[in-house]
N, C-alpha and C positions, 0 to 999 in steps of 0.2 A: 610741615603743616600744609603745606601749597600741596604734596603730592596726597597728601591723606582724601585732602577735597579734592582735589582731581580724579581720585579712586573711587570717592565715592558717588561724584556727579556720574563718574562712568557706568558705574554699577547702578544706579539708576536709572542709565539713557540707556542700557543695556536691558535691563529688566522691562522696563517699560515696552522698547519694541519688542520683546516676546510675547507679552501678553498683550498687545494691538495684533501682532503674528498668530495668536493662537484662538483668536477672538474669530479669526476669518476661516481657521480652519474646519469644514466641513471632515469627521471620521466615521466609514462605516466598520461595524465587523462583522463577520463570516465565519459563521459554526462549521467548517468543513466536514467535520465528523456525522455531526445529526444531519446535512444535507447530504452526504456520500449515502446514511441508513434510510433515506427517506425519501428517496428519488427511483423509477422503476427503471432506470439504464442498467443502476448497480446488480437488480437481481437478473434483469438479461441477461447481461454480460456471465453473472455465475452460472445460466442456463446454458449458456451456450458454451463456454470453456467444460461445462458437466458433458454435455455431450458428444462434443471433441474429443476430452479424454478420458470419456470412460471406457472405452475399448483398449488403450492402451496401461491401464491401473488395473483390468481384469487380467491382460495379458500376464502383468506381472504377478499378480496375487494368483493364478495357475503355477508360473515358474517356481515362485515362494510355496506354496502348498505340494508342488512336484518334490523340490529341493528335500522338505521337510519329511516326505516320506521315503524317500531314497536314504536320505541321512539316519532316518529311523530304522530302515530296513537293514542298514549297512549294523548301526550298533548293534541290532539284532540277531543276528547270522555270520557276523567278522568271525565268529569262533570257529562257526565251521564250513566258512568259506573257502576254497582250495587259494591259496595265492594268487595266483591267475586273476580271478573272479574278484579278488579284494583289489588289485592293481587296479582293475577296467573300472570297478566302482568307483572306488576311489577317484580316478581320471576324469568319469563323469561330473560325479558329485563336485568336483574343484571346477570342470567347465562351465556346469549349470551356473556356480556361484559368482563366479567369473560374469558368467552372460545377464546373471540378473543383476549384480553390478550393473555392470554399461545401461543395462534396459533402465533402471530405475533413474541412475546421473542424468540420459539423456532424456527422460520424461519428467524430472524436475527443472531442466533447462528449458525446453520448450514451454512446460505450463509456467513456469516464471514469463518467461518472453514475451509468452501472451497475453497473460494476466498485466503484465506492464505496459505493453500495446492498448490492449483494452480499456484499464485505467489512463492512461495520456489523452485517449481522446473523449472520456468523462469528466477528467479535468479539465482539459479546453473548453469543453462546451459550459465546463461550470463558468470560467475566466471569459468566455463570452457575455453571459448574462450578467456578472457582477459588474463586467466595464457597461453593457447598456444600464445598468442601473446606477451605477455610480455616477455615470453623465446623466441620466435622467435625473437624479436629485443634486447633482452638482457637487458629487463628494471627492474631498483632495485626496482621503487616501482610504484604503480598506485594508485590514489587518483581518489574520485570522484567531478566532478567540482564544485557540490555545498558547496566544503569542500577548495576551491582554489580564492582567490580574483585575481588571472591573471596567465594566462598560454601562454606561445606562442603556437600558431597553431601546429607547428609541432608534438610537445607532446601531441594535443591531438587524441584518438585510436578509438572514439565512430564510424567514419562511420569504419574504419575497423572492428569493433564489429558488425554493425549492416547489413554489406555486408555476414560476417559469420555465421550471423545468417539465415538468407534469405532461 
């Protein structure tokens, strides 16, 4: 009997400081989503990786359109091509493909790298504004919505994130 009330004075001294605990907590949350679509860094940053590599996607869409008609050509004329001539096509056509390989791995690498650069320091600058705002309103924590099944309105920060960003 002694430990049933003990358990359950616990569980009441327990419960009670969470809700004194939750009473003081200050939460904001943060739409990341609709501020990533709704800020003009996001479309720069895609202006400016366009720009970057589109010289390098045309590159390749030449070798791919080369490739394509070499290969077409080859089907075409295998029949009455002497040996010789079907060797060296051949030889090519395996090079080209070879080359547009590497072209294409190393221009997915690079536009990853940058687009992940690029993204890091839109992220920072988001994680900038939210910490000045979360100390402006004195908020203990901020979550981001995709991490929240219901928040009321007022907790959430994203158009004041995305006014500051402007």
């Amino acid at each position: 009997m002694k430990k049933m009330l003990l358990l359950i004075l616990s569980t009441i001294l327990l419960f009670s400081f969470s809700v004194a605990f939750a009473a003081d907590l200050k939460v904001g949350v943060l739409d990341v989503q609709k501020t990533l679509q709704s800020i003009p860094q996001v479309e720069k940053m895609q202006a400016q990786l366009k720009k970057r590599f589109t010289p390098q996607q045309a590159q390749i869409t030449k070798l791919q359109n080369q490739l394509k008609a070499d290969f077409d050509k080859f089907n075409r004329e295998h029949d009455v091509m002497k040996d010789k001539d079907k060797k060296a096509m051949q030889k090519t056509i395996l090079a080209n493909q070879e080359k547009l390989h590497n072209l294409q791995m190393n221009f997915q690498q690079q536009l990853m790298e940058a687009q992940k650069k690029a993204m890091q320091s839109i992220l920072n600058d988001i994680e900038n504004v939210v910490d000045g705002i979360a100390a402006d309103q004195k908020l203990n924590i901020v979550l981001t919505k995709a991490n929240v099944a219901y928040n009321d309105s007022d907790m959430d920060i994203t158009d004041q994130v995305i006014k500051a960003l402007k």
